[in-house]
C-alpha positions in Angstrom: -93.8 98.1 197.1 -91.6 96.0 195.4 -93.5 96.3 192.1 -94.5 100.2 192.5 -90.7 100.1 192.8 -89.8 98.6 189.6 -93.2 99.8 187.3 -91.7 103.1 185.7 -95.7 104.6 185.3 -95.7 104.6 189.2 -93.8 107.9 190.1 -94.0 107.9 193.7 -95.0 105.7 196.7 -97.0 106.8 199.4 -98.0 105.3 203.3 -101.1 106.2 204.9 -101.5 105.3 208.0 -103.1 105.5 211.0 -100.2 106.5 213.5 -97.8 109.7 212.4 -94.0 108.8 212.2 -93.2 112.4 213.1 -94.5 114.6 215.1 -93.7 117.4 218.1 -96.3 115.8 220.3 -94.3 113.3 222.6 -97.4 111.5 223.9 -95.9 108.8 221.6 -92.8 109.1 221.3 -91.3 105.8 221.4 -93.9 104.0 218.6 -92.8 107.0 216.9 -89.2 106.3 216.7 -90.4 102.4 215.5 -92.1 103.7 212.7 -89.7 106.3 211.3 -87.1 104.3 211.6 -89.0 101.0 209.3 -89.7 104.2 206.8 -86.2 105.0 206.6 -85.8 101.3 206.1 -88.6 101.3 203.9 -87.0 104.4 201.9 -83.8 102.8 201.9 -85.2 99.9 199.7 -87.5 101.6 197.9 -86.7 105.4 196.5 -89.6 106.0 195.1 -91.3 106.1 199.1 -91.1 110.1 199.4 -94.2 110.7 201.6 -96.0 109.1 204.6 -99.3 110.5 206.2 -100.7 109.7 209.8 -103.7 110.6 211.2 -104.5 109.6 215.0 -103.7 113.1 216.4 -106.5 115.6 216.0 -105.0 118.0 214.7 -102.5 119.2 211.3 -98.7 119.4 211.0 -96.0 119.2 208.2 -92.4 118.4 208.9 -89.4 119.0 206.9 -88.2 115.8 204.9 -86.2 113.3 206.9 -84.0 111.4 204.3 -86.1 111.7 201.5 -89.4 111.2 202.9 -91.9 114.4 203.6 -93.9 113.4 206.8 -97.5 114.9 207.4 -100.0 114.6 210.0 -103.6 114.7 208.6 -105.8 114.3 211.8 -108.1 116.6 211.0 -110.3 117.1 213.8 -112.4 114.7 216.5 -113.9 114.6 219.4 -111.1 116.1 221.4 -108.5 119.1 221.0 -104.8 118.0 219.9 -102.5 119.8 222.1 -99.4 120.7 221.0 -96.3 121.9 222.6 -95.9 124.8 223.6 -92.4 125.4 223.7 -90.6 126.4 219.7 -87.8 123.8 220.7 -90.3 120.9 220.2 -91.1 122.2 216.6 -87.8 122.7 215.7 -86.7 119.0 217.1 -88.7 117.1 214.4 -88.7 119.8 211.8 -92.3 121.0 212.1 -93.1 123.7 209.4 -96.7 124.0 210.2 -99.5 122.9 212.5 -103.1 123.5 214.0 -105.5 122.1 216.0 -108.4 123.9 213.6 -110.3 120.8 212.5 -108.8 120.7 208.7 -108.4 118.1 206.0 -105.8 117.2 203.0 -106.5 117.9 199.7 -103.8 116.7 197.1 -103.5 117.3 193.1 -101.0 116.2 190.9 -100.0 118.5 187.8 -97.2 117.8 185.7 -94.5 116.6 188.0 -95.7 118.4 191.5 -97.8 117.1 193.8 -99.4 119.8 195.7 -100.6 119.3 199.0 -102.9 121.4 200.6 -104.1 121.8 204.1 -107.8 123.3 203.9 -109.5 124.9 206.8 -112.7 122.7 208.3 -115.8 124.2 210.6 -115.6 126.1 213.9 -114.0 123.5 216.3 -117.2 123.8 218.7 -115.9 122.8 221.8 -113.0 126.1 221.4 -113.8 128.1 218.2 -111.1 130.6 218.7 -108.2 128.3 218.7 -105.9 128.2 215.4 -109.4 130.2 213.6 -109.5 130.3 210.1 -112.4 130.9 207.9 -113.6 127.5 206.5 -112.2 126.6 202.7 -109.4 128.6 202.9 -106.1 126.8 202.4 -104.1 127.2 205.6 -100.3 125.6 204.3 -98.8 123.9 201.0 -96.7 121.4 200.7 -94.9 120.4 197.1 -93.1 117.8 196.2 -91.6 117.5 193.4 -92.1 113.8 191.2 -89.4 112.4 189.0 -90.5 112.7 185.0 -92.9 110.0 183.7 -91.1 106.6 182.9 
């Protein structure tokens, strides 16, 4: 990170990982809290760390940035259904803009200085095909961020 940090033709760090930092699902709560708070470390050293992506949960969710890093959950689907709360207070706890259980993957382009993110809508989630439906391709949420001008 330390030389991303320093090579001005590298506008932006990223973490994927396998855990989320942030999410409404409490089921891990605690390992949460661990990892957000070694971003904001993380962020704290290095600016240019503006967006971290878990997977692990089956299931989609964007969060409002949390000092200066946009968190996303990218589980996009699996063998069981991601359950999330069902109370608005849990959403509005962690700053969740968006989420599904509708199996769904990332797709991510960079023009100019945006990066656009976009949440795309996968099959029928066999096991229940009504939940969060959408028709397959379509682009369920955005998010963009915006990179600083080339070095």
């Amino acid at each position: 990170m330390q030389a991303a940090q320093k090579d001005p033709n590298i506008r932006m760090i990223v973490i994927i990982a396998h855990r989320p930092a942030v999410s409404s699902i409490v089921a891990e709560a605690p390992s949460r809290a661990e990892l957000t708070s070694a971003v904001d470390g993380l962020h704290t050293k290095y600016d240019k760390l503006r967006l971290y992506i878990g997977h692990h949960l089956h299931g989609a969710e964007a969060m409002t940035p949390k000092n200066g890093v946009t968190y996303l959950v990218n589980g996009g689907g699996g063998v069981e259904e991601v359950r999330f709360p069902t109370k608005q207070s849990a959403y509005a706890k962690v700053g969740s803009l968006f989420h599904t259980s509708h199996p769904s993957h990332l797709l991510g382009t960079v023009s100019g200085n945006t990066m656009k993110l976009e949440y795309i809508c996968g099959p029928v989630y066999g096991f229940n095909p009504t939940k969060d439906a959408c028709k397959q391709g379509d682009v369920l949420y955005t998010v963009n961020l915006d990179l600083p001008p080339k070095g």
